[in-house]
OpenMM code with the backbone's topology and positions (N, CA, C; nanometers):
from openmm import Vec3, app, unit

residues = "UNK UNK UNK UNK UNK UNK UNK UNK UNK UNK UNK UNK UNK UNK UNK UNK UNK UNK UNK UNK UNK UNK UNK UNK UNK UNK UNK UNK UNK UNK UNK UNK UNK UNK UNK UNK UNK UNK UNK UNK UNK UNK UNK UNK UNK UNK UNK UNK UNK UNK UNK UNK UNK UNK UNK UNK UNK UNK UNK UNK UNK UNK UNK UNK UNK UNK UNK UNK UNK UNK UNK UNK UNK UNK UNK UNK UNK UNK UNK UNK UNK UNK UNK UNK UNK UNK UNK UNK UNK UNK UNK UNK UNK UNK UNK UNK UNK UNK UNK UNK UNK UNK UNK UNK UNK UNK UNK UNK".split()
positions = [
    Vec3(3.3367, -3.0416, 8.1535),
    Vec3(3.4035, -2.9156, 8.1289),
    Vec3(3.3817, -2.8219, 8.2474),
    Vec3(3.4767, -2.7633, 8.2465),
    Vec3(3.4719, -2.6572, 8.4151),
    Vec3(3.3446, -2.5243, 8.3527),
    Vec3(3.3492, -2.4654, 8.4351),
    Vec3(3.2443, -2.3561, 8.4689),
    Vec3(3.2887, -2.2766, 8.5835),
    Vec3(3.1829, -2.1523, 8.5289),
    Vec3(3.2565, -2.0510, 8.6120),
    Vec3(3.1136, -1.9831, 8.6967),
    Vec3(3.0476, -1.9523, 8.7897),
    Vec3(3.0071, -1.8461, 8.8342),
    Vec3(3.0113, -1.6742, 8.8853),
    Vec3(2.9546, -1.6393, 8.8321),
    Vec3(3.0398, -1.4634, 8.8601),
    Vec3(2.9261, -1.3975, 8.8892),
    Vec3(2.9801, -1.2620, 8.9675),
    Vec3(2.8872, -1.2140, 9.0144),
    Vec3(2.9617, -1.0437, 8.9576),
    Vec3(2.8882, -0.9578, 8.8670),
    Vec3(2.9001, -0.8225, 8.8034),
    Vec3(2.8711, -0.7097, 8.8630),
    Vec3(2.9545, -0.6270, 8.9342),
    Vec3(2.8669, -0.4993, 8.9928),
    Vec3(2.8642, -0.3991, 8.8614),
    Vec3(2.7649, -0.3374, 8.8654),
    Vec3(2.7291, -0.2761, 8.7611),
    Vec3(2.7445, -0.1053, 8.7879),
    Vec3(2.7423, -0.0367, 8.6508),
    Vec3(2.7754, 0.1196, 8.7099),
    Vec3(2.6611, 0.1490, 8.8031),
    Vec3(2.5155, 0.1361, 8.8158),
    Vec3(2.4260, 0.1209, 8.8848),
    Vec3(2.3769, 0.1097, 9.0584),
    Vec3(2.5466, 0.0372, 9.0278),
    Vec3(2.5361, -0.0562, 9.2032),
    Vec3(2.4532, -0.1916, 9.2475),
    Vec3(2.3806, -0.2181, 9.1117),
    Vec3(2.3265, -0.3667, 9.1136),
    Vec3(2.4313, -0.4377, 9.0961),
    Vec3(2.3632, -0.5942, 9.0537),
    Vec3(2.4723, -0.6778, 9.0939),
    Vec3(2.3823, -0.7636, 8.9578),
    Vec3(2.5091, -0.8389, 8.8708),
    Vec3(2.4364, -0.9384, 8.7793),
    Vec3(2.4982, -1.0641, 8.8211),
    Vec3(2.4378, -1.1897, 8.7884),
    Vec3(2.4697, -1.2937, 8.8470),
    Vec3(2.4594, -1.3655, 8.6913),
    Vec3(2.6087, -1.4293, 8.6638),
    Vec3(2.6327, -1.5338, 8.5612),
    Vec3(2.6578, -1.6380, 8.5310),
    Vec3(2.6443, -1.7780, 8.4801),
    Vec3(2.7760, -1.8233, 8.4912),
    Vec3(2.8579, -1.8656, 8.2907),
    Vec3(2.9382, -1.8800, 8.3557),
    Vec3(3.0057, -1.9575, 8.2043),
    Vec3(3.0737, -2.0781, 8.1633),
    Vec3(3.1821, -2.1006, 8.1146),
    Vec3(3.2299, -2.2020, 8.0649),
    Vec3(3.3849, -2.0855, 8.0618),
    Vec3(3.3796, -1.9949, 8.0073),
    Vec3(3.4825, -1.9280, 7.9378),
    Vec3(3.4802, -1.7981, 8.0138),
    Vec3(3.5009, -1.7855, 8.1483),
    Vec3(3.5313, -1.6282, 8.2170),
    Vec3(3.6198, -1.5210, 8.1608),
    Vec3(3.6788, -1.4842, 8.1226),
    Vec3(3.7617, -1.3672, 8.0642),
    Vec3(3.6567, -1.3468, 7.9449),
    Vec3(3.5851, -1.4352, 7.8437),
    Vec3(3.5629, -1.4129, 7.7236),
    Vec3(3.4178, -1.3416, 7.7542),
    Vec3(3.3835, -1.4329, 7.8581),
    Vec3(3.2134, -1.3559, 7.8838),
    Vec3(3.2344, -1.2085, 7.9423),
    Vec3(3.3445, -1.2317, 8.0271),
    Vec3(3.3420, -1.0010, 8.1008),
    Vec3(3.3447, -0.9603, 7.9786),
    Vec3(3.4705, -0.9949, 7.8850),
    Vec3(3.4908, -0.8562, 7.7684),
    Vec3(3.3716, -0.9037, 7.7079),
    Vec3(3.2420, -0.9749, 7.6731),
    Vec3(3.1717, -0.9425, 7.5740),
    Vec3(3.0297, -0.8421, 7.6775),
    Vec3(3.0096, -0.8536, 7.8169),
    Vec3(2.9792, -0.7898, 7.8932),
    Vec3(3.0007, -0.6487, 7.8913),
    Vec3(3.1103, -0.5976, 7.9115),
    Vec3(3.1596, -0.5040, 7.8402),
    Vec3(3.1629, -0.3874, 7.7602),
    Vec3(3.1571, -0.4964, 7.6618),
    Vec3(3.1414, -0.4547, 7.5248),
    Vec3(3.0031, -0.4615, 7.4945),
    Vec3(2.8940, -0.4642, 7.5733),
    Vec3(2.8127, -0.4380, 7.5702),
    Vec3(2.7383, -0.5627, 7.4681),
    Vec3(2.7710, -0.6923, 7.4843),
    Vec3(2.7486, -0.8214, 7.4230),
    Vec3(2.6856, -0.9113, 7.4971),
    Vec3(2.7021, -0.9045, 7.6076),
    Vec3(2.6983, -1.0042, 7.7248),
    Vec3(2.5112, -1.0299, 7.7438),
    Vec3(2.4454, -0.9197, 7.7998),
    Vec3(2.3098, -0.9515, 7.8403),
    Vec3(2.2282, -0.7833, 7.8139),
    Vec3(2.0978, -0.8392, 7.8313),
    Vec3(2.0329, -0.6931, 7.7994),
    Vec3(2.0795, -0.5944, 7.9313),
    Vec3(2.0397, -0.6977, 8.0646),
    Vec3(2.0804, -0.6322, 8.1492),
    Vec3(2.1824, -0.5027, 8.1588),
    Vec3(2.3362, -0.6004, 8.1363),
    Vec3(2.4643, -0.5283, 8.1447),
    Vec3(2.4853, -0.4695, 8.0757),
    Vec3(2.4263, -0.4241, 7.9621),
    Vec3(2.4476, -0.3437, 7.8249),
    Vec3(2.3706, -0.2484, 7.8894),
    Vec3(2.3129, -0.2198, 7.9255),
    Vec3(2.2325, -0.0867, 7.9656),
    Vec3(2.2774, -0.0327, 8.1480),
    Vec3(2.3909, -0.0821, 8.1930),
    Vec3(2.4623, -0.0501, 8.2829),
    Vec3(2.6152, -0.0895, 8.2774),
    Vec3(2.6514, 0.0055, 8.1561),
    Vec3(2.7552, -0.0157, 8.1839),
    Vec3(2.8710, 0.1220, 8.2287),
    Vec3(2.9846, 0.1010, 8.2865),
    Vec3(3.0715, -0.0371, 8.2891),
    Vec3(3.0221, -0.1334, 8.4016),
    Vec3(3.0750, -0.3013, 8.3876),
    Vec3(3.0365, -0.3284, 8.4650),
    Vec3(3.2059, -0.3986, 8.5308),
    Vec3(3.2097, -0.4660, 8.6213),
    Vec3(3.3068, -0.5094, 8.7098),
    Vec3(3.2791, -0.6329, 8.7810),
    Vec3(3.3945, -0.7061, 8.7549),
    Vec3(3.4146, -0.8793, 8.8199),
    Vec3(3.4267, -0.8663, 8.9368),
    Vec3(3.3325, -0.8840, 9.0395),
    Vec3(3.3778, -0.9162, 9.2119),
    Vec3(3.4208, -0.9791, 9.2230),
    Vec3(3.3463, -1.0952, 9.1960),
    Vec3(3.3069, -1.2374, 9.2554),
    Vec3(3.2841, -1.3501, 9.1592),
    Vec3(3.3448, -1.4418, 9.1628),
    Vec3(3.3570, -1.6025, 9.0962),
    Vec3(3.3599, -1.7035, 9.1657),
    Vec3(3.3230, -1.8419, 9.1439),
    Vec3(3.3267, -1.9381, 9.1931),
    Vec3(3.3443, -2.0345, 9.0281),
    Vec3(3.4629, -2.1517, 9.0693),
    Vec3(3.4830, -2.1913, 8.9590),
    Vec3(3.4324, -2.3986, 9.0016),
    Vec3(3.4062, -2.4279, 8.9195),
    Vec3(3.3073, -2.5312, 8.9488),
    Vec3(3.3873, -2.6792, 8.8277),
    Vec3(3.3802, -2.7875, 8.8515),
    Vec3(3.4534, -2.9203, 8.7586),
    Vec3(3.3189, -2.9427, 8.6629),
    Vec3(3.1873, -2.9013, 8.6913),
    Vec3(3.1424, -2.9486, 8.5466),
    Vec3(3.0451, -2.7654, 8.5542),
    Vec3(3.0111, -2.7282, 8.4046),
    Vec3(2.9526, -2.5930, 8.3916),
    Vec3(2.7944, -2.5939, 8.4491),
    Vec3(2.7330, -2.7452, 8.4289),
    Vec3(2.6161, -2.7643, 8.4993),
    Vec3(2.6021, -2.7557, 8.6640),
    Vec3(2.7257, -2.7531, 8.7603),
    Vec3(2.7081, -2.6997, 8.8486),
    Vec3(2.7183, -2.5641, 8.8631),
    Vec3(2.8355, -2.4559, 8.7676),
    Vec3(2.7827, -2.3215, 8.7881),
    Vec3(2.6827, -2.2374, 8.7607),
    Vec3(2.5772, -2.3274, 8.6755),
    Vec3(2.4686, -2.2814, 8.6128),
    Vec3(2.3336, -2.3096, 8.7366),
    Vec3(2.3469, -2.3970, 8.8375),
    Vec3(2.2737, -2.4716, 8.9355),
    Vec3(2.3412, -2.3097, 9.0447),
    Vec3(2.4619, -2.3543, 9.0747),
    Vec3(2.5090, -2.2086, 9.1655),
    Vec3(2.4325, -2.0400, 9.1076),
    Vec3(2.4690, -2.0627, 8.9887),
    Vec3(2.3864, -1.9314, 8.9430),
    Vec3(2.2549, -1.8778, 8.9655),
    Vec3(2.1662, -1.9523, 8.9323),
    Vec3(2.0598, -1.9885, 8.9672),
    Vec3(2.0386, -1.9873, 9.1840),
    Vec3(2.0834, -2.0155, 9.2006),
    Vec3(2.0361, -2.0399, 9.3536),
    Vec3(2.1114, -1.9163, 9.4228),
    Vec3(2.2078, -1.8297, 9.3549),
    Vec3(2.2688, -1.6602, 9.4017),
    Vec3(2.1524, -1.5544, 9.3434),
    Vec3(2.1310, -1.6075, 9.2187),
    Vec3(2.0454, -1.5018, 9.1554),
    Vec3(1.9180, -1.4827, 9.2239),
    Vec3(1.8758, -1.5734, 9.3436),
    Vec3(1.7543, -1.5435, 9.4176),
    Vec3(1.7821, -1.4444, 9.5263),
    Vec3(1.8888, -1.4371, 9.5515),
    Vec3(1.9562, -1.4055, 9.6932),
    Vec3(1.9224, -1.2318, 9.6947),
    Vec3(1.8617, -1.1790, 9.7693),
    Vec3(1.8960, -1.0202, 9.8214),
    Vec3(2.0394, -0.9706, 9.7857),
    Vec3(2.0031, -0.8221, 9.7899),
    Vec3(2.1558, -0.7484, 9.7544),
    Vec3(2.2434, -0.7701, 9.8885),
    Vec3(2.1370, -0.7812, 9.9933),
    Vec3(2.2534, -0.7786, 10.1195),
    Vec3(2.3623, -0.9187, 10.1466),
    Vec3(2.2379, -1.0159, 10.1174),
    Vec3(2.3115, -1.1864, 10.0685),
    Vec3(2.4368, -1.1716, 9.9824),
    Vec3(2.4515, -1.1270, 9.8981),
    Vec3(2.5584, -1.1545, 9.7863),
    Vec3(2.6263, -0.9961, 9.8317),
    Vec3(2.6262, -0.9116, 9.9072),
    Vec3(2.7132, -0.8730, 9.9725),
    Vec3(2.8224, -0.9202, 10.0377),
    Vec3(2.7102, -1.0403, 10.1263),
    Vec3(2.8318, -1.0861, 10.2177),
    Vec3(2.8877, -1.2300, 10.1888),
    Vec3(2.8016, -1.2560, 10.0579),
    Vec3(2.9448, -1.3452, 10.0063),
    Vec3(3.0654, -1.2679, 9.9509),
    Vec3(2.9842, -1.1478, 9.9002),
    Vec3(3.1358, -1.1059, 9.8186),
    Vec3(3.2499, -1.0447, 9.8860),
    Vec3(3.1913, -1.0240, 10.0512),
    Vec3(3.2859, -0.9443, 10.0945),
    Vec3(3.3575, -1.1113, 10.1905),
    Vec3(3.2890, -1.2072, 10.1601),
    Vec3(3.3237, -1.3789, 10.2186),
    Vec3(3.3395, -1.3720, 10.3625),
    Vec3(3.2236, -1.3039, 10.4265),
    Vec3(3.1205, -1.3321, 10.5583),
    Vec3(3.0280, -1.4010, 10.4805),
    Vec3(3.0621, -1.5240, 10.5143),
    Vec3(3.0037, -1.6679, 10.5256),
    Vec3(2.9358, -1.6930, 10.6543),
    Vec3(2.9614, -1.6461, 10.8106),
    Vec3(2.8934, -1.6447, 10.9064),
    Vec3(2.7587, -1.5415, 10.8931),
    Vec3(2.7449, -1.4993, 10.7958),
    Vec3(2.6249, -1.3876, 10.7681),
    Vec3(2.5356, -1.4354, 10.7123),
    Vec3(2.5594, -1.5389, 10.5994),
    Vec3(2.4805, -1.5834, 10.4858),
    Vec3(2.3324, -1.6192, 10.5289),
    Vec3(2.3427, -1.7269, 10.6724),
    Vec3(2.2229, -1.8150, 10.7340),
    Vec3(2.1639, -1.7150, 10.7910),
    Vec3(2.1904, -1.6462, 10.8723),
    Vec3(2.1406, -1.5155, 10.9114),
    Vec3(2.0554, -1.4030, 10.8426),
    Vec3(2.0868, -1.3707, 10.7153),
    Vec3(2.0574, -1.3307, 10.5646),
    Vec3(1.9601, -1.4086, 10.5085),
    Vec3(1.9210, -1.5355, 10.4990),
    Vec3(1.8330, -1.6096, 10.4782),
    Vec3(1.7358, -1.6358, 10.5501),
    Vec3(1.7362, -1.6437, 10.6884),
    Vec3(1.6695, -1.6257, 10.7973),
    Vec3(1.5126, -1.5174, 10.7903),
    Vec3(1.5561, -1.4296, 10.7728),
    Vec3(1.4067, -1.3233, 10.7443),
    Vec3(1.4245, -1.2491, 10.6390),
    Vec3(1.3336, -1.2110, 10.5351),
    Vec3(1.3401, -1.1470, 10.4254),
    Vec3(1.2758, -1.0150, 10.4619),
    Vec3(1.2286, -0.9965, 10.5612),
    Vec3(1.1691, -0.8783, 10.5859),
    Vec3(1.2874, -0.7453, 10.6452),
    Vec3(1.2945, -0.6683, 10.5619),
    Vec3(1.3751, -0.6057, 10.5345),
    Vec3(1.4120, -0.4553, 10.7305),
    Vec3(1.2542, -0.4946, 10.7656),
    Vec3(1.2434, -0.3919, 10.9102),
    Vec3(1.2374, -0.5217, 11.0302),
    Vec3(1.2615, -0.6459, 10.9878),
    Vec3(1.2609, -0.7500, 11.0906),
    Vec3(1.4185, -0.7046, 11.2277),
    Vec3(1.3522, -0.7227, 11.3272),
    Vec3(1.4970, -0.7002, 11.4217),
    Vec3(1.5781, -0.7961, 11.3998),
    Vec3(1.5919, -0.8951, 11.3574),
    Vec3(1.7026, -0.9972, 11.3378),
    Vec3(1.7557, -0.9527, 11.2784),
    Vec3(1.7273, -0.8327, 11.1127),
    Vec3(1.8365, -0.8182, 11.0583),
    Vec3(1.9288, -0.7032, 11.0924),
    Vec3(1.9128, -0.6239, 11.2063),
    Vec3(1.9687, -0.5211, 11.2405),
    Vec3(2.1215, -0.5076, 11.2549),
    Vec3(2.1819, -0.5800, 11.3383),
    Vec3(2.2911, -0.6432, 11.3878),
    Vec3(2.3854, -0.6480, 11.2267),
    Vec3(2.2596, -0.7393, 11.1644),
    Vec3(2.3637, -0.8142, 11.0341),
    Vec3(2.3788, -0.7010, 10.9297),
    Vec3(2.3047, -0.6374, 10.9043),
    Vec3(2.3024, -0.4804, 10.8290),
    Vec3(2.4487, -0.4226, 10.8920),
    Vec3(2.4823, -0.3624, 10.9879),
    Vec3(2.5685, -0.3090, 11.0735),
    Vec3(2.6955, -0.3677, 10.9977),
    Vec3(2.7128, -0.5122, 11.0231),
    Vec3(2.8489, -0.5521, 11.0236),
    Vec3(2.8796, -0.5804, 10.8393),
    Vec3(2.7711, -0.5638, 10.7314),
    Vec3(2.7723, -0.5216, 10.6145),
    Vec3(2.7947, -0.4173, 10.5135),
    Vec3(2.8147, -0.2859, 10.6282),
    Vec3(2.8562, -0.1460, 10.6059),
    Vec3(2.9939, -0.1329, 10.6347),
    Vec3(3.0586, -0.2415, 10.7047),
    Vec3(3.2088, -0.2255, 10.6921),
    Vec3(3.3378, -0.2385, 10.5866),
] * unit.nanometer
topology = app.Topology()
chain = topology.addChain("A")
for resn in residues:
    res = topology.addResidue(resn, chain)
    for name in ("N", "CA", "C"):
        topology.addAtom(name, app.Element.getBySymbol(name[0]), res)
């Protein structure tokens, strides 16, 4: 069965990371304040980002391996600077000079 991965910006400006089986049914219960403890206590929230997958055990594996990711990481998937990602993974230290450059071209 297919699967879905999604990624929620929240009224907050965080970001929730999901996945499903049934995308339309999981936002409106999100929403509606059904979905997670998380998103119920920031809401509204909003669909960026999806990735749709041939079995749900891979969007649940994808989910899992975004939901580790920094806010700046799943920035630049969502904005799909894909040349950013390795770069983004590269140092976690947030005052490292490597990430200077990549910060910059993430504010656009």
């Amino acid at each position: 069965m297919k699967g879905w991965m999604y990624i929620l910006k929240c009224s907050d400006g965080t970001f929730y990371t999901g996945s499903t089986k049934y995308l339309v049914k999981r936002i409106e219960q999100h929403q509606n304040g059904e979905g997670s403890n998380y998103t119920s206590l920031r809401l509204p929230v909003e669909l960026i980002y999806c990735e749709e997958f041939e079995r749900i055990d891979h969007a649940f594996y994808r989910e899992k391996q975004v939901q580790k990711w920094s806010h700046g990481k799943k920035v630049a998937l969502i904005k799909r600077q894909y040349e950013l990602l390795h770069k983004l993974a590269d140092c976690k230290n947030e005052t490292h000079f490597k990430l200077q450059p990549v910060r910059k071209n993430l504010k656009k």
